[in-house]
C-alpha positions in Angstrom: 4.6 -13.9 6.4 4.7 -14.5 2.8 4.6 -18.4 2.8 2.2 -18.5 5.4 -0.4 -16.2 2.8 0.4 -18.7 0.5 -0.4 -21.4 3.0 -3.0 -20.5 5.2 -6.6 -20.1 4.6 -7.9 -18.6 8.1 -5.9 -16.5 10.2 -6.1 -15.4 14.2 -4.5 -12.5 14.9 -3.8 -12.4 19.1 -2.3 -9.0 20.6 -2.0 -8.9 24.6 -4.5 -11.8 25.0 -7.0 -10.5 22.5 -8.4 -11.1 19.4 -7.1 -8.5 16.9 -8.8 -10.4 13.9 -10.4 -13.7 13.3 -10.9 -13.9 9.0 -9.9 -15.9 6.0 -6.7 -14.7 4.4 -8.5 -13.4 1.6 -11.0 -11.0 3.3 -8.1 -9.7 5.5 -6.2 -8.8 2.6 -9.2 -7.4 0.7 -10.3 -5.0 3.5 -7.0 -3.3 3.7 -6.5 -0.1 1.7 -2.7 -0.2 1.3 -3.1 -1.3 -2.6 -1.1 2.1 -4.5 0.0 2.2 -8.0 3.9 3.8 -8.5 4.1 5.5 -11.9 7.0 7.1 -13.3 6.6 10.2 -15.6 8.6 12.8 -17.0 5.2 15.5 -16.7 4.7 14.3 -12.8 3.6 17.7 -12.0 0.7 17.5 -14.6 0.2 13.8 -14.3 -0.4 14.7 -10.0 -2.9 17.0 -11.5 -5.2 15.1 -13.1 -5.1 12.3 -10.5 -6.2 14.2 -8.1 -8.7 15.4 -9.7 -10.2 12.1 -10.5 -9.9 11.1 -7.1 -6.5 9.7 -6.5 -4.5 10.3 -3.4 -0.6 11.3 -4.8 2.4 10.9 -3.1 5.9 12.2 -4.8 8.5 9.6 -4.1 10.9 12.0 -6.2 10.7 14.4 -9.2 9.6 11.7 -11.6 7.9 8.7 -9.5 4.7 9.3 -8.0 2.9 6.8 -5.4 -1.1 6.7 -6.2 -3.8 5.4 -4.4 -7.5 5.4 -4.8 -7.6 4.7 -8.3 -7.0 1.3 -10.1 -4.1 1.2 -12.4 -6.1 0.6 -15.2 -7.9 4.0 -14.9 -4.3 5.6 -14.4 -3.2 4.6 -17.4 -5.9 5.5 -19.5 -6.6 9.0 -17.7 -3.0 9.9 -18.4 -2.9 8.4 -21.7 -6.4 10.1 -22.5 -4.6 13.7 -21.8 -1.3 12.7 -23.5 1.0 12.4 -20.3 3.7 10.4 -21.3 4.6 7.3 -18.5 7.0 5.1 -18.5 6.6 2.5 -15.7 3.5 1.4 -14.0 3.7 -1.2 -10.6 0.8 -2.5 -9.1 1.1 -3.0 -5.2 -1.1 -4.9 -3.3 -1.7 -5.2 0.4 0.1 -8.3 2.0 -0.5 -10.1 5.5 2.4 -8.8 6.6 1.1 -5.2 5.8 -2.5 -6.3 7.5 -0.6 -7.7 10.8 1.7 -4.7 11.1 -1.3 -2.6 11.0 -3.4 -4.5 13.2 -1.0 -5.0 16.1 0.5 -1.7 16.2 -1.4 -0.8 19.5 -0.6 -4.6 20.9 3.5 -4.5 21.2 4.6 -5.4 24.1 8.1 -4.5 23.7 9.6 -2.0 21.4 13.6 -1.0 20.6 14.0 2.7 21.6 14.7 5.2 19.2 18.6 5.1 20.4 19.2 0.8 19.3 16.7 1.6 16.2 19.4 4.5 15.1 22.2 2.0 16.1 21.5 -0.8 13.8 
């Protein structure tokens, strides 16, 4: 899917005979909400705090990485800086077409592996 981003300018998403989407790349990619910031902290409890209270929706991947969304990295880092939390690592993740198809053709699979041959591999 990642070359094809690259590539492509307009995209047609079909799922059992229908049209799932029918945008540019771009506005496909901008309408999804998956775009999260990863930060890793020593204070993760405190820095959780103060994200959520400015809006952010926090996710603890473990005791010192949290997963934010709903705020920019750029306001991350200056909230936390602005109240002393020390951070060590900031990633910016973006939405891909990948992420966009998965989402929108979710209720169009035809097929699926059972639970039983997804455990197996």
């Amino acid at each position: 899917m990642r070359e094809l981003e690259d590539v492509a300018d307009h995209i047609v998403v079909l799922g059992r005979g229908n049209v799932l989407a029918n945008a540019s790349v771009a506005d496909l990619i901008s309408g999804e909400v998956a775009n999260q910031v990863t930060i890793r902290t020593s204070a993760s409890a405190v820095a959780s705090q103060f994200l959520q209270e400015a809006g952010g929706s926090v996710v603890e991947l473990n005791r010192d990485t949290l997963r934010v969304s709903g705020l920019d990295a750029e306001r991350i880092v200056t909230l936390l800086g602005k109240h002393a939390v020390p951070v060590s690592e900031v990633s910016t993740h973006r939405a891909t077409l990948e992420d966009v198809y998965l989402r929108l053709t979710a209720g169009a699979i035809e097929y699926r592996a059972s639970a039983e041959e997804v455990a197996a591999q």
